[in-house]
C-alpha positions as CSV (number, residue, x, y, z in Angstrom):
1,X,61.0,-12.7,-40.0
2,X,63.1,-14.2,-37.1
3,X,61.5,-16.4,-35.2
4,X,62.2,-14.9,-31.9
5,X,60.8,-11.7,-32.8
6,X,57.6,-13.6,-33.9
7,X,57.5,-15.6,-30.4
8,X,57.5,-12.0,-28.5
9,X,55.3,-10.5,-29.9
10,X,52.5,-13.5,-30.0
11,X,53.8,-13.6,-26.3
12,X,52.9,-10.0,-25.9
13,X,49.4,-10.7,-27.8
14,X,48.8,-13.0,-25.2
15,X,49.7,-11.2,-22.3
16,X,47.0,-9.0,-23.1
17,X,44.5,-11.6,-23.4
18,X,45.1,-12.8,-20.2
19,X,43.4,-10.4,-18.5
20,X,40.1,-11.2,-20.0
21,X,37.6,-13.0,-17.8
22,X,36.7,-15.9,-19.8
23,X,39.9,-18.1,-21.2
24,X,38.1,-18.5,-24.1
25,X,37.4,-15.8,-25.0
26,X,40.8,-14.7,-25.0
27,X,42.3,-17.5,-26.5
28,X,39.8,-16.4,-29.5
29,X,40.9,-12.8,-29.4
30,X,44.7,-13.9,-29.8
31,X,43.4,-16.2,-32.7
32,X,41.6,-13.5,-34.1
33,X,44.2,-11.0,-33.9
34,X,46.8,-13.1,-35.4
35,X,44.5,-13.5,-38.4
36,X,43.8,-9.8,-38.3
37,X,46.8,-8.1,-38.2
38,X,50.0,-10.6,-39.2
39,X,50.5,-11.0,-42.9
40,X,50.1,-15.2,-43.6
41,X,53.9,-15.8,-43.9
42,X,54.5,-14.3,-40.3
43,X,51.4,-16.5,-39.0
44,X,52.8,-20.0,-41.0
45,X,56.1,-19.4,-39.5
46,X,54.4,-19.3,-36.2
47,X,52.5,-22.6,-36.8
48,X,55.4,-24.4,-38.4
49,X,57.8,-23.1,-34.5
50,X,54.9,-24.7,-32.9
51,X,55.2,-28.1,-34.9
52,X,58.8,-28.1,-34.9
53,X,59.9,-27.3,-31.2
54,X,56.3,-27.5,-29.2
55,X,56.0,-24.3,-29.3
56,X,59.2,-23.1,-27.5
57,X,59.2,-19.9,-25.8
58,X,55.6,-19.3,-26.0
59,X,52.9,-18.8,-23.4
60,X,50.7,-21.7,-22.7
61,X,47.6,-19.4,-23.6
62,X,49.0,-18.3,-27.5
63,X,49.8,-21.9,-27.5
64,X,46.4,-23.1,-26.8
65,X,45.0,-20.4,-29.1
66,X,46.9,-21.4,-32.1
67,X,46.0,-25.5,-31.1
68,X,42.3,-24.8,-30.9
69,X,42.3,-22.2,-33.6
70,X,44.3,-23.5,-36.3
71,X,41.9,-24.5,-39.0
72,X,40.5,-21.4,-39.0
73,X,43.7,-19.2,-39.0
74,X,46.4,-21.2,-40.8
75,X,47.4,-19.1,-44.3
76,X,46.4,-20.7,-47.7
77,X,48.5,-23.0,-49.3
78,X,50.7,-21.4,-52.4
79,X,48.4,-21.2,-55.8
80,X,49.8,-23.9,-57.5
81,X,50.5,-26.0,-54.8
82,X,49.9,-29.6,-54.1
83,X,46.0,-29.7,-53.5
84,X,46.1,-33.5,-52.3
């Protein structure tokens, strides 16, 4: 999935967040969606934007969601792959 398509629509995630009370709290609800609703290729595409360009394009707030939440939302590796 292009990348930009993937940047609006966390963007858009995030927007809706925003209006929630507590920071984070919504920076857990964007995590949580994320993990929820986007397939694991559309969320390590996300993550591997964010380590190649900073995260360019997207709010600070999705940004600091995927930061804080990333452990618990990054996609399994491949079967097969490379377990260390």
């Amino acid at each position: 999935m292009n990348i930009d398509n993937l940047v609006t629509m966390a963007n858009q995630i995030g927007t809706f967040f925003e209006s929630y009370p507590d920071p984070q709290e919504g920076r857990t609800e964007i995590a949580n969606h994320l993990q929820r609703f986007w397939a694991p290729r559309m969320r390590s595409r996300l993550f591997s934007h964010l380590d190649e360009t900073e995260g360019e394009g997207l709010k600070p707030m999705v940004i600091e969601a995927l930061l804080e939440h990333r452990r618990d939302h990054m996609p399994p590796p491949p079967p097969g792959g490379d377990a260390g």
